[in-house]
N, C-alpha and C positions, 0 to 999 in steps of 0.2 A: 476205289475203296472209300467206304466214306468216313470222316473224320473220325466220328469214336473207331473205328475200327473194326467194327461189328458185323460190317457187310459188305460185298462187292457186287460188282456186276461186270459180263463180261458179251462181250458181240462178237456173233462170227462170221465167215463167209455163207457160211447157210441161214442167214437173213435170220438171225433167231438173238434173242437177249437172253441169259439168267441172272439171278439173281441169287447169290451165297451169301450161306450163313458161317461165318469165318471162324466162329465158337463150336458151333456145333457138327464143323464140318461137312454141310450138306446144300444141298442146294435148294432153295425155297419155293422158287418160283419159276416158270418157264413162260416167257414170249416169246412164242411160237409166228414165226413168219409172219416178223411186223413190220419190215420190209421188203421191198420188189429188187433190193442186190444185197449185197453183202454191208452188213454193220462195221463201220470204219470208226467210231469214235463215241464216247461218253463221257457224260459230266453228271456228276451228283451236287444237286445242291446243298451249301451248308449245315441247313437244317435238316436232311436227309430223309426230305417228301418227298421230295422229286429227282428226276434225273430227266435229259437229253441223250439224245441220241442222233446220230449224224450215219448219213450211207451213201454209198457209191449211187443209188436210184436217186440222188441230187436234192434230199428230205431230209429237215429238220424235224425231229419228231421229239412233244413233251409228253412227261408221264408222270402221274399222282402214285408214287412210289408207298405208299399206304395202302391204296385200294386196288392195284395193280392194271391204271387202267390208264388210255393215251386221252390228255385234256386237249392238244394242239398238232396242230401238221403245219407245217410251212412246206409247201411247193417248193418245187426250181431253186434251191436256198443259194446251191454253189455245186460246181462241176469239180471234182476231183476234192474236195471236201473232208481233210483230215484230222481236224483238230476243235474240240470244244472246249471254252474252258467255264467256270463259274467263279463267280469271288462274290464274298459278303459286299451289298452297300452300307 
C-alpha cells in the first residue's frame, strides 16, 4: 500500500503486477507478464513513483509508477528472494 493510502499493488504467481485504486475500488493498471516466475515481493517508494519488484526468476525489477513503465532490471539479484523493503533517506 502506499502511504497515503490511495493505492496498492499486488504480485502473483502468474508472473503479473496490478496496480489498485483503493478509493475507487478498481484496479488501474495491469503488468502483464513482467516476469519469467512468479512475483514474490514489493516495495513502493515513499514518494509513491516507483515501486520494486522481486521474483522467484532471481530479478530485481524498478518501475516509474506514474508512467507505468520498468526504468531498471538487476539480473541474478538473489536465489529464493522474499523480501523488499524501502525507507526514506
Amino acid at each position: 500500500m502506499t502511504p497515503s493510502g490511495k493505492l496498492f499493488i499486488s504480485g502473483s504467481d502468474d508472473k503479473t503486477i496490478k496496480l489498485f485504486d483503493l478509493q475507487e475500488k478498481q484496479v488501474l493498471y495491469d503488468f502483464e507478464q513482467v516476469h519469467e516466475d512468479a512475483v514474490l515481493c514489493l516495495a513502493i517508494s515513499p514518494d509513491e513513483k516507483h515501486f520494486a519488484s522481486g521474483s522467484a526468476d532471481k530479478t530485481i525489477k524498478l518501475y516509474d509508477l506514474i508512467q507505468k513503465d520498468e526504468i531498471h532490471h538487476f539480473k541474478d539479484a538473489h536465489e529464493g528472494l522474499l523480501c523488499l523493503i524501502n525507507t526514506k533517506t
